[in-house]
N, C-alpha and C positions, 0 to 999 in steps of 0.2 A: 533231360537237361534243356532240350529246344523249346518244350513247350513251359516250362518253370521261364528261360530267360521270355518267349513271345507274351505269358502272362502278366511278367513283371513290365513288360515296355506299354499293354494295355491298360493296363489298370495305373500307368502313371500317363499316359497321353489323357486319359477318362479326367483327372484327376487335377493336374495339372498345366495344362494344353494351353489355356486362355491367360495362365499367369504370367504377369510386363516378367517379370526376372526371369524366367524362363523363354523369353522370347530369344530365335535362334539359336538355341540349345539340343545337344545330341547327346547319348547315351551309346558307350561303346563298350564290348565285352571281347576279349582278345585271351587268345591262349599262344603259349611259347614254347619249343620243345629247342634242347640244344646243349651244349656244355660248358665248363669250365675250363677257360685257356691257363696251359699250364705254365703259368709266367715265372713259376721257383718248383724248383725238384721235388720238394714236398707235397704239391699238387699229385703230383703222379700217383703217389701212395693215398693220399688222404681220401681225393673225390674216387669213388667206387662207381657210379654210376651217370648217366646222363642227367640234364637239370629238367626242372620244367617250372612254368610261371602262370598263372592267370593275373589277369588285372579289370578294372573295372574304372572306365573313365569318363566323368562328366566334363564338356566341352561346348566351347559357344562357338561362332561364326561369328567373323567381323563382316562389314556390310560396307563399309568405303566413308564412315562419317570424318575418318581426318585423311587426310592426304599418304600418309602411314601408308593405312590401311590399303589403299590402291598400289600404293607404291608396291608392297610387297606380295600383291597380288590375292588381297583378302586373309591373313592370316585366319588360325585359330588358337586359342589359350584354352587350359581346364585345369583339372587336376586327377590324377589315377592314386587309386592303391591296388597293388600289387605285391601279392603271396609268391615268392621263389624257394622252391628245394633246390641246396648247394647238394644233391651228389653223396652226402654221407650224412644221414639223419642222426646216430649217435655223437659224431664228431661235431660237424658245423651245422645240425639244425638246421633252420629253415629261417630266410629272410624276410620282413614283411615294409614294405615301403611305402611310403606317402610322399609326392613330389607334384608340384604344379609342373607345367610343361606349355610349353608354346609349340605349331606346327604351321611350319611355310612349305608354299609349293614351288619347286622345280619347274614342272609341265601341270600346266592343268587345261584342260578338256571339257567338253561337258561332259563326258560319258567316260573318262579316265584319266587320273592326276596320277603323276612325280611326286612324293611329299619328303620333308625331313624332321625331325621330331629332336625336340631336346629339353630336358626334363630335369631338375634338380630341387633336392629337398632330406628328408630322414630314410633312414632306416634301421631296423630292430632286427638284433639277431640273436635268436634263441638259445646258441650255443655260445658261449667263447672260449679264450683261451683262458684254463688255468693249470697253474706249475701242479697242483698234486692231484684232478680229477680229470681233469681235459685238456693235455700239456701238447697232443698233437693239431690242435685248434688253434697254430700258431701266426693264421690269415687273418684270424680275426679275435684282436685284441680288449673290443669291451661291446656293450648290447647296443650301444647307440653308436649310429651312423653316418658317414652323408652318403648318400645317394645318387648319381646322376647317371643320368637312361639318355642314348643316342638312336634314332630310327630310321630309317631308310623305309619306305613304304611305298608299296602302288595300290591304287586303289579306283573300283570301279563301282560306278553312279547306277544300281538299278534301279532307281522313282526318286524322286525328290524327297521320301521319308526315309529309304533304304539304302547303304551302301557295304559291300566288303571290300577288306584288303587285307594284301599279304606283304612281308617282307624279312626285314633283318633288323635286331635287337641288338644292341651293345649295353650291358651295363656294369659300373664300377659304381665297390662300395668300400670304406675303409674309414677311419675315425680322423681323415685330416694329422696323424703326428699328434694325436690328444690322448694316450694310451698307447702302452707299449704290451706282446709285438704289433704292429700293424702294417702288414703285407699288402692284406687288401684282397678281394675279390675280384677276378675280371668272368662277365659272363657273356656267350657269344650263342644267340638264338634265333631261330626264324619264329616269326610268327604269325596270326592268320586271327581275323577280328570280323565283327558284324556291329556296326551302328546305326542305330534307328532315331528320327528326332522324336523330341518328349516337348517341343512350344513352337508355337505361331514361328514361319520362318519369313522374314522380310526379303525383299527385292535387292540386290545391289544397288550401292550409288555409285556413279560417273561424273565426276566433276573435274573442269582442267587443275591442271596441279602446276604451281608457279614455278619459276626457274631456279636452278640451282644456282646458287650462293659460293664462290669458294673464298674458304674462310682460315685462317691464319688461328690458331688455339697454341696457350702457351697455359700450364697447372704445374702447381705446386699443391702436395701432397704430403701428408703427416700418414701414417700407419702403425699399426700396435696388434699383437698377438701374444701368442704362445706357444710352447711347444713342448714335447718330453724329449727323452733325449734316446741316440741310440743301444746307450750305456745300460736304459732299464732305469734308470732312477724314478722315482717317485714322482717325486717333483715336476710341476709345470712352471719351464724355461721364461721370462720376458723375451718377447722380440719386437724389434720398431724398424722403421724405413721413412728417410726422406727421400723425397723425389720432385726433381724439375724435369720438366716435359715437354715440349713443343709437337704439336700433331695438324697436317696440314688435311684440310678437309677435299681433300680429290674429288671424290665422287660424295652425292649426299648419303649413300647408304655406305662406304667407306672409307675410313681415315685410315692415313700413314702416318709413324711416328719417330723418335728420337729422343732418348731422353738421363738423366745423370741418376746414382740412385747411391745411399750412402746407408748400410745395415747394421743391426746390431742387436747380437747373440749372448744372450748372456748365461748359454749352455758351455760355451767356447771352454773354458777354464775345465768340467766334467770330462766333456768330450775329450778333450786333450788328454787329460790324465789318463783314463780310461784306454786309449788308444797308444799310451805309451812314450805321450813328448813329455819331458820337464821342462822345459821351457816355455813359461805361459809370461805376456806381458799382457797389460788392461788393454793395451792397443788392439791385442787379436780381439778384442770380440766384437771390434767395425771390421767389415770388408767396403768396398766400394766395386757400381762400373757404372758400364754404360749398355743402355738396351735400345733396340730397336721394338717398334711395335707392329700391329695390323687392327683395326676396330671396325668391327660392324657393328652400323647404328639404326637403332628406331626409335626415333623421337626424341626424348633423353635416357632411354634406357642404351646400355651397349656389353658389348666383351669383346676383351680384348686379350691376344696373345702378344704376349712379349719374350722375346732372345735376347738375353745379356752374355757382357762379354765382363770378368773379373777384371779390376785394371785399378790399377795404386795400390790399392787396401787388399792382399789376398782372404780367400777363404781359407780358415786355418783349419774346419773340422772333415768340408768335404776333401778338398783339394780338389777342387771341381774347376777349369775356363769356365765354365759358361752356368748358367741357371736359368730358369723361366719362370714366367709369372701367367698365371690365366686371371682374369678379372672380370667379376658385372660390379657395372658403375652405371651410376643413377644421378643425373643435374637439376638438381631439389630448385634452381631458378637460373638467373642468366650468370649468378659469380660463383656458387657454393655447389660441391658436387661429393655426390661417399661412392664409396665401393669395398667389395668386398671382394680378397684377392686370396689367391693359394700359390706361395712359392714352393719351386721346386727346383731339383736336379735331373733333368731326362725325366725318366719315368719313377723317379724317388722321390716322395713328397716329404717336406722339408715343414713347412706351419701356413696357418692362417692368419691373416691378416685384417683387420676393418680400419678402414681409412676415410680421412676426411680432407677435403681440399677447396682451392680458391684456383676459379681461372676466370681467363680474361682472352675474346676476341679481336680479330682485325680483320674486315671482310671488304669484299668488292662483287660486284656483280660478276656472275660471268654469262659473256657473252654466248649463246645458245636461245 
């Protein structure tokens, strides 16, 4: 297998080397050994054995051409796919993933980095659940997936063409609430990789970077989805969210937020009956509250966590305080901004969301 991967990095450095697209570009090949966290009872029975993952990932270096870039202390971006065995080959099959990913550094060195990896996108899974052939496959509700992979990694520099690292693997996969059951996969892996570059590798740039800005941001926000329900129904739910928001820009790579948000379920009426209320009004299917946020930023791209708190309008299906929102959101120019968000309850995902919005600035210099 060493000499299959050293021939394949050959014969594309031979091949490849002098091409502009390829400049600053790396080829990594990582293996994973580890398990299935047993997050429901079912776990226990189902997964039989330990997991294991290969992956393969093409990836660039940034070099410092925007401010970004420095700030963050040179990222990387690519894309991997990666082959996962769930633990029981009859039951859940095997996952197979495609996810772009970005990787920032902690500590870097020249001769050993800190890094963090976070990755989202599809994934395919072999097995699912069905009521009369595969009815214990109840993690995983239909073949398509989303995907998202968290990494912790250290990593050390032997030549300027060569580096390995090791670390820790998180990933969850599950259909978002778009099929039912959908429990979800949690996978927890070390793993151990070798990257070699495949194009010309540029110099860093260094250039001063201008002073932070703090800045006053107020958005309004339309959102739309959908959802199945817990009930099993067929059917995919409407769901929508308004939202006003004020985020004050503290730091340039951190916003704090605040904000109103007004929902609407139109499972509410299923859900209810299903669970045993007769009393359903059109009212229950708004709830309302109020969230707080956290945003890290690059450039205009961000994510963002947000904590709500229920307040006016109850949640009639969870009976939940509080809910959460995770979001990437993108500022298409200086008014118009989308993002794509996943609500949830804790750790129960609830639907997806694509939204679209209008914000507006009030800045001042700050003094530094």
């Amino acid at each position: 297998m060493k000499k299959i991967v050293l021939l394949l990095v050959f014969k594309i450095n031979i091949t490849s080397a002098q091409a502009p697209i390829l400049k600053n570009t790396w080829l990594r090949f990582d293996g994973n050994y580890g398990f299935v966290i047993p997050e429901y009872q079912n776990i226990n029975y189902t997964v039989q054995q330990p997991i294991g993952a290969l992956e393969i990932s093409l990836f660039k270096r940034t070099i410092g051409k925007s401010e970004w870039e420095q700030i963050y202390k040179y990222p990387e971006y690519g894309l991997t796919v990666q082959l996962t065995s769930l633990g029981n080959k009859k039951v859940l099959g095997t996952e197979t993933g495609l996810f772009p990913f970005v990787q920032f550094y902690i500590i870097r060195k020249p001769k050993i980095q800190f890094t963090h990896q976070y990755g989202l996108g599809l994934g395919y899974a072999s097995k699912k659940f069905d009521l009369a052939s595969n009815y214990d496959a109840v993690s995983i509700g239909s073949h398509l997936n989303i995907h998202f992979n968290f990494k912790l990694g250290l990593r050390f520099q032997l030549s300027q063409s060569w580096n390995v690292a090791t670390g820790l693997s998180f990933t969850h996969f599950s259909n978002a609430n778009m099929a039912e059951p959908n429990l979800g996969l949690n996978l927890l892996y070390g793993n151990l990789g070798v990257a070699h570059t495949i194009g010309e590798q540029e110099k860093y740039i260094e250039k001063e970077i201008e002073s932070h800005f703090v800045k006053h941001e107020f958005d309004f926000i339309y959102a739309a989805g959908g959802k199945h329900t817990r009930a099993l129904q067929s059917n995919i739910f409407f769901t929508s969210s308004l939202s006003a928001e004020y985020n004050f820009h503290w730091k340039r790579k951190f916003h704090l937020g605040i904000g109103l948000d007004l929902f609407y379920d139109s499972s509410t009426k299923v859900e209810m009956a299903a669970n045993g209320y007769e009393k359903y009004r059109s009212l229950d299917d708004f709830s309302s509250g109020i969230h707080f946020s956290q945003e890290i930023v690059y450039n205009r791209f961000s994510f963002i966590l947000q904590e709500g708190i229920y307040v006016g309008l109850e949640n009639k299906i969870n009976h939940a305080a509080i809910y959460n929102r995770a979001i990437l959101r993108f500022k298409l120019n200086n008014h118009f901004l989308m993002h794509f968000s996943m609500k949830s309850h804790l750790h129960i995902l609830d639907y997806p969301e694509l939204g679209f919005g209008y914000y507006f600035l009030n800045k001042k210099r700050k003094n530094s």
